[in-house]
C-alpha positions in Angstrom: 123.3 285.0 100.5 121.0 287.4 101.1 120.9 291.0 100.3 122.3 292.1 104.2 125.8 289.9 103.0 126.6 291.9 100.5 128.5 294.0 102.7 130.7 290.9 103.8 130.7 290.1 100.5 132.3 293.1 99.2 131.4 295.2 96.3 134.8 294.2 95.0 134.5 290.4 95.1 130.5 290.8 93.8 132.3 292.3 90.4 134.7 289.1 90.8 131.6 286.7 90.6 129.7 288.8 88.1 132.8 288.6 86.0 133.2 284.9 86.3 130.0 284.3 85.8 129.7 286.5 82.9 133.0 284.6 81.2 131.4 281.6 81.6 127.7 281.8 80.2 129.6 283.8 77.2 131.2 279.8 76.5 128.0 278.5 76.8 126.1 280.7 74.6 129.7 280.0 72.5 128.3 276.8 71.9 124.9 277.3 71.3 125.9 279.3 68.2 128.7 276.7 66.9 126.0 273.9 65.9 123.5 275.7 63.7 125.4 276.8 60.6 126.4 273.1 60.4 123.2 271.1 61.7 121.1 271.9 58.4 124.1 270.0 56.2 123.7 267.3 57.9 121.0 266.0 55.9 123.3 265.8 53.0 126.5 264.6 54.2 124.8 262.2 56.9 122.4 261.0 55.5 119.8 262.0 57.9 115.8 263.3 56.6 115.7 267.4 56.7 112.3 266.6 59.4 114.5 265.2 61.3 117.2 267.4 60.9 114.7 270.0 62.5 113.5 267.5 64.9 117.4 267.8 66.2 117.6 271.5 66.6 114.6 271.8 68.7 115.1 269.2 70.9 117.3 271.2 73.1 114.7 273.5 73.5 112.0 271.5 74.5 114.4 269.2 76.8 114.8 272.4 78.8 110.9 273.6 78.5 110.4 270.2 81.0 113.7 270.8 83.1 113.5 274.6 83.7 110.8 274.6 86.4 112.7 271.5 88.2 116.1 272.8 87.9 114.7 276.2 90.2 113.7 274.0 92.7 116.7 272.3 92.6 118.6 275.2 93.0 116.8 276.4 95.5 116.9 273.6 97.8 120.9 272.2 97.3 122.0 275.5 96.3 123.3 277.8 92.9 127.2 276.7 92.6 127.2 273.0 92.4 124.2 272.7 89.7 125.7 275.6 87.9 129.1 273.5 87.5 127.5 270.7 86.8 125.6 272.0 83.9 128.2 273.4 82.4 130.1 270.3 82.5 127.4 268.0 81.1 127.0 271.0 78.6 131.1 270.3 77.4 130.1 266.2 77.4 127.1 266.5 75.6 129.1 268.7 73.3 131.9 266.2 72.9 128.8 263.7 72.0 128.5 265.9 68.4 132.0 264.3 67.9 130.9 260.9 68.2 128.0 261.2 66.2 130.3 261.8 63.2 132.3 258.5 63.3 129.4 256.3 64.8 126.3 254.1 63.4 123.3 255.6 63.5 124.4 259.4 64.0 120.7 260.9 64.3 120.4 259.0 67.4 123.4 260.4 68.6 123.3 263.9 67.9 119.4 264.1 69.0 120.5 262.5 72.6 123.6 265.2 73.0 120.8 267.7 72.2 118.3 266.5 74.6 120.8 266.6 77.5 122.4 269.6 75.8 119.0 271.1 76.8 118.4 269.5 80.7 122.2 271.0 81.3 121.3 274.4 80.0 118.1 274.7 82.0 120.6 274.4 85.2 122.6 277.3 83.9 119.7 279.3 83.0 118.6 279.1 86.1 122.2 279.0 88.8 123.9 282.2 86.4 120.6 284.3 87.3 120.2 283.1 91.1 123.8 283.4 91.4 124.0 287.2 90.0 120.7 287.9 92.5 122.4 286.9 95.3 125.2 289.4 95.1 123.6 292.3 93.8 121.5 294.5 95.2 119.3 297.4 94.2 121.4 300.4 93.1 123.6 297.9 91.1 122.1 294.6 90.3 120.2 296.4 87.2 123.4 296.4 85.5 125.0 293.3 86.9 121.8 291.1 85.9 122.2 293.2 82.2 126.1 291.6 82.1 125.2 288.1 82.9 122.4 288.1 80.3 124.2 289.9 77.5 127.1 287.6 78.4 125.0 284.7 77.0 123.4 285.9 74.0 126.7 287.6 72.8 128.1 284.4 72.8 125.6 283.0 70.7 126.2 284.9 67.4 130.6 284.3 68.2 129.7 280.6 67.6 127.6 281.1 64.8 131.3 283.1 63.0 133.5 280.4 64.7 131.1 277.5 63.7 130.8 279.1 60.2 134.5 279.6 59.9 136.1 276.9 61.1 133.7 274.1 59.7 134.4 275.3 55.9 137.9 275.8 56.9 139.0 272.6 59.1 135.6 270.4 58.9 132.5 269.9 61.4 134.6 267.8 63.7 137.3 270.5 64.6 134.2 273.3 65.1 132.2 270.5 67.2 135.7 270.0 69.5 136.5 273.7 69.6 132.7 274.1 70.9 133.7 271.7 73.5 136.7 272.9 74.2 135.2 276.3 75.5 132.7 274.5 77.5 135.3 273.1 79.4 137.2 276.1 79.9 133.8 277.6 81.2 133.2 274.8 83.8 136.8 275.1 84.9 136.2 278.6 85.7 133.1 278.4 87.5 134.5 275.3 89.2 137.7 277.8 91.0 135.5 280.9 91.2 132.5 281.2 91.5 131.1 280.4 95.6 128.3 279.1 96.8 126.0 282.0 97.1 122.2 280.7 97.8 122.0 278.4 100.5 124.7 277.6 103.6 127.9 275.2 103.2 126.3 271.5 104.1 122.7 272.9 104.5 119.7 272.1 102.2 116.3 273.4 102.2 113.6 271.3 101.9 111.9 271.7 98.2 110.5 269.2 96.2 111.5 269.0 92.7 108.0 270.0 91.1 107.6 273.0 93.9 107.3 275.9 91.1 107.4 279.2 91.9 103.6 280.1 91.3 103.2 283.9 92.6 101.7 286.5 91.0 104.9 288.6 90.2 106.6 285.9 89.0 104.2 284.6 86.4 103.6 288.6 85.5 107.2 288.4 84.5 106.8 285.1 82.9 104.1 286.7 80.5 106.8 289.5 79.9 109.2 287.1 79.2 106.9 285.1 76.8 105.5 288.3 74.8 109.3 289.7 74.0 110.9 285.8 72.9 107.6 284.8 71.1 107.6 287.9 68.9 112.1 288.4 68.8 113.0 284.7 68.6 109.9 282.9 67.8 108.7 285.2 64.6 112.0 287.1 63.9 114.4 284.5 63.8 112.2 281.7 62.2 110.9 284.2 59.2 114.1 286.9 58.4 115.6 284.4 56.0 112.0 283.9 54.1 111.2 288.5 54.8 114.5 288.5 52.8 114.2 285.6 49.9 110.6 287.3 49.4 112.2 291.1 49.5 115.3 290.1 47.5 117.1 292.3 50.3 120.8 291.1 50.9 123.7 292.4 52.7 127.8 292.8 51.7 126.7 290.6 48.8 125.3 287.5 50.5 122.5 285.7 49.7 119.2 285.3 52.1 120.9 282.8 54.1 124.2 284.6 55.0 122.5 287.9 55.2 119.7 287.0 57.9 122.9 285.9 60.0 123.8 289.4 59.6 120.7 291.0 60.2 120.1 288.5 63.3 123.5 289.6 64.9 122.9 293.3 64.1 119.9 292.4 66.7 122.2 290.6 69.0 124.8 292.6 69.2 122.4 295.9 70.3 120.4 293.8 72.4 123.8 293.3 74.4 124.5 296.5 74.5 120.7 297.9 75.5 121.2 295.7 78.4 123.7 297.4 80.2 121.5 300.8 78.9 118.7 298.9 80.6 119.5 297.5 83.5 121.4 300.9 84.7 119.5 303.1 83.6 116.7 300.9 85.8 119.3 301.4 88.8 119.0 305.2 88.8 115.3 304.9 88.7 112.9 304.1 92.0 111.4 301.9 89.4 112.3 299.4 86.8 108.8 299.2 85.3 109.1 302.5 83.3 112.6 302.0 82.1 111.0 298.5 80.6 107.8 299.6 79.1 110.1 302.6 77.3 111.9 299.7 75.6 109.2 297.5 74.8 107.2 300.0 72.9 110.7 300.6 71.2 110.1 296.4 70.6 106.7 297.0 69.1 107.9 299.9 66.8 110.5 297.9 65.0 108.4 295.0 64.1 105.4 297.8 63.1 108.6 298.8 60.6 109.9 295.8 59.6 107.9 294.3 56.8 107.9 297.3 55.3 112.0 297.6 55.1 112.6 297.8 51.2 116.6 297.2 51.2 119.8 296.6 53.9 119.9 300.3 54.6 116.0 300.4 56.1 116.5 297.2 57.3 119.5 297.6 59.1 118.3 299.9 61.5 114.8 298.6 62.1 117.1 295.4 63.3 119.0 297.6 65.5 115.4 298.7 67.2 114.1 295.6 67.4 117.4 294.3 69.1 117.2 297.5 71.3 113.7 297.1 72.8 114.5 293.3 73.1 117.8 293.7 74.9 116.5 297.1 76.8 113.5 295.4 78.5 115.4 292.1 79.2 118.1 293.9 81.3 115.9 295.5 84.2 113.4 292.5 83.7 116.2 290.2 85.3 117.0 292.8 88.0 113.1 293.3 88.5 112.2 289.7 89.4 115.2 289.5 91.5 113.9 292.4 93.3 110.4 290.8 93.8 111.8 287.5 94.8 112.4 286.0 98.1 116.4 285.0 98.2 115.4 281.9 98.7 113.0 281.3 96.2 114.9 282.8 93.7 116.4 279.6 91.9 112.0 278.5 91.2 111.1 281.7 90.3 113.9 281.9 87.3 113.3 278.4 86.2 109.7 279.4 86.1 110.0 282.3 83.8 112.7 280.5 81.7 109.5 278.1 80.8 107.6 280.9 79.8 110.3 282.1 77.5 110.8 278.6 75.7 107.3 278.2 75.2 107.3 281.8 73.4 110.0 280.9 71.4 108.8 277.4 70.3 105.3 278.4 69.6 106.4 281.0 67.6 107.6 279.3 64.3 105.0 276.9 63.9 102.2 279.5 64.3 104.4 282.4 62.2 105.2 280.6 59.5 102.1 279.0 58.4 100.6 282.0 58.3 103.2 284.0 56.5 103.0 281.6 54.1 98.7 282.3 53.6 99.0 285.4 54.3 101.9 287.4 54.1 104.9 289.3 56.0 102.9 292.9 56.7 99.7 291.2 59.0 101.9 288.7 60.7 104.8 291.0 62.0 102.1 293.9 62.3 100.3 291.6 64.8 103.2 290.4 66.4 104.3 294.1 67.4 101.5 293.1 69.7 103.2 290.8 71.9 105.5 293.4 73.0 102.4 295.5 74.2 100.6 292.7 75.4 103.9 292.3 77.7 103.7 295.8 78.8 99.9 295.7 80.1 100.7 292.3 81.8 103.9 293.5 83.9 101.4 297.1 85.0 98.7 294.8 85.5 100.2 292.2 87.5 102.7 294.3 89.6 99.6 296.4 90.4 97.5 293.8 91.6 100.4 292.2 93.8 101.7 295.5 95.3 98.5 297.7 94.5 101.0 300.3 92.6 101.2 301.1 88.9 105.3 302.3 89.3 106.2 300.3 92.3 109.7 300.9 93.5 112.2 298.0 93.0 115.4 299.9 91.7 117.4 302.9 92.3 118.9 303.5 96.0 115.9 302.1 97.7 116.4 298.3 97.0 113.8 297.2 98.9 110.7 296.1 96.5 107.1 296.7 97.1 105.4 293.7 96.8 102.7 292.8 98.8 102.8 289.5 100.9 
């Protein structure tokens, strides 16, 4: 669906869709959350080494670092709904497979297989939920509507981080596991009744190979954006807070390290969510998104400047709130942007693209952070990670000028219509 349909679309049904959508990636982030305040006690009660413990947890991640780039051109070529459904549904079996693993013999291999295809599944999401919200925006309100969709997500990360908390030291790890499933359902229930086909005609299919990635010059700007902002947020931030804290002796309504980085990560979360919407609307009022962005990524680089110097939860608290601005802030135009300097129907390649870029920032981020906190210290490893954020900003001027020969091209406000050269 191209931007000339949203008029038979209706502005009213494109809220409809944005809505659904929005619903439905908040279940899957849901279930994202639910597994890690339970995963590290496996060990204990399963039996299983902590190595491979770890081993488990990331193999969702780098399942979907291979299947991102695929699942574009997938989209792209059969279309967003049906691969969008169908992740979510193999999302709610692979779920159901954490069930399983509980009651079976060799439970590792179990719970590393749901995790694998927990991670292929996702890449489709990733991928349909951003092409999908594309499709039926356009300029003077697809800031905001991109913002929704990817706030929906992450919000729904830190609710199953409370749920999975909660209800596995109330119930037991089998009745957080099922309600984690039980929400994936709902979500590919939903999308399955409302959510159209948007990208390509009913019965049509364009033809793109499988390893056709999106390979142009704005899109792999944006991927560099995208892998300064989840290198230094997720990659350094979320691997080291528990460690910053241990090492500080900073805590939080009298928790320990461990419950007070979940704390402090969701005081990041929960303003990233909110900066979105700031974001990505404030990027609609604006010919261009590309100031709005570097505003928020220099608000990025000044809370991790900050943060090893925090001394207690009252400084720490709202250096998290910064970092979770500028993180949230950039990553709601940043959506709208590359939907703006995409082709329709390249759309589904050119968000599996960046979504590699952004897995390859958050994996390499632990295992080159934490060694060298651990020689080194907190203050020269956040200090040079404020300088991913930065390093993002001169890549998105510095690209978008050499594909469209501006410095501020316009992509946003009234004039939807992006400069970007051919």
């Amino acid at each position: 669906m191209s931007e000339n349909d949203e008029g038979a679309v209706t502005e009213r049904s494109s809220w409809f869709i944005i809505f659904s959508l929005l619903v439905s990636t908040f279940f899957s982030g849901f279930g994202g959350g639910v597994v890690f305040p339970i995963f590290p006690a496996l060990g204990t009660i399963l039996g299983i080494s902590p190595f491979l413990v770890g081993v488990i947890l990331s193999a969702n991640r780098f399942s979907r670092l291979i299947c991102s780039a695929p699942a574009g051109a997938i989209v792209d070529r059969f279309g967003a709904r049906t691969p969008y459904v169908l992740g979510l549904g193999i999302q709610a079996i692979a779920t159901f497979g954490y069930i399983v693993a509980l009651y079976v013999p060799l439970p590792e291999a179990w719970f590393l297989g749901s995790r694998i295809v927990l991670g292929a599944a996702s890449a489709l999401t990733f991928a349909t939920s951003y092409t999908i919200a594309a499709n039926v925006s356009v300029g003077d309100s697809r800031g905001m509507k991109m913002g929704l969709i990817r706030g929906g997500s992450i919000l729904g990360f830190p609710t199953g981080l409370l749920v999975g908390g909660v209800v596995s030291d109330l119930i037991g790890m089998s009745a957080a596991f099922f309600v984690a499933a039980v929400f994936a359902v709902i979500a590919t229930g939903l999308a399955y009744w409302t959510i159209p086909e948007t990208h390509v005609e009913d019965g049509t299919s364009r033809s793109v190979k499988p390893w056709d990635i999106d390979t142009s010059i704005p899109t792999l700007t944006l991927g560099l954006v995208n892998f300064g902002i989840w290198f230094a947020y997720m990659g350094v931030l979320f691997a080291s807070l528990v460690l910053f804290l241990e090492a500080t002796g900073i805590g939080a309504l009298g928790f320990d390290a461990q419950g007070s980085s979940g704390i402090f990560m969701a005081l990041t979360v929960l303003s990233a969510a909110v900066s979105m919407l700031i974001g990505g609307k404030t990027s609609d009022t604006w010919d261009s998104r590309v100031p709005v962005m570097l505003v928020f990524l220099s608000l990025l680089t000044v809370g991790f400047v900050l943060l090893p110097w925090a001394e207690s939860a009252r400084q720490l608290a709202p250096v998290c709130v910064v970092i979770g601005t500028g993180m949230g802030g950039t990553l709601g135009p940043y959506m709208a942007l590359l939907a703006d300097l995409t082709p329709e129907e390249r759309m589904g390649r050119a968000s599996g693209t960046t979504n590699v870029f952004s897995d390859i920032g958050g994996g390499l981020g632990p295992i080159i952070a934490l060694p060298l906190i651990d020689s080194i210290g907190f203050v020269p490893v956040y200090t040079v990670s404020a300088g991913f954020p930065l390093f993002a900003g001169v890549a998105l001027v510095v690209g978008l000028y050499v594909s469209t020969g501006k410095l501020f091209p316009k992509t946003g406000g009234t004039d939807s219509t992006a400069e970007v050269a051919d």
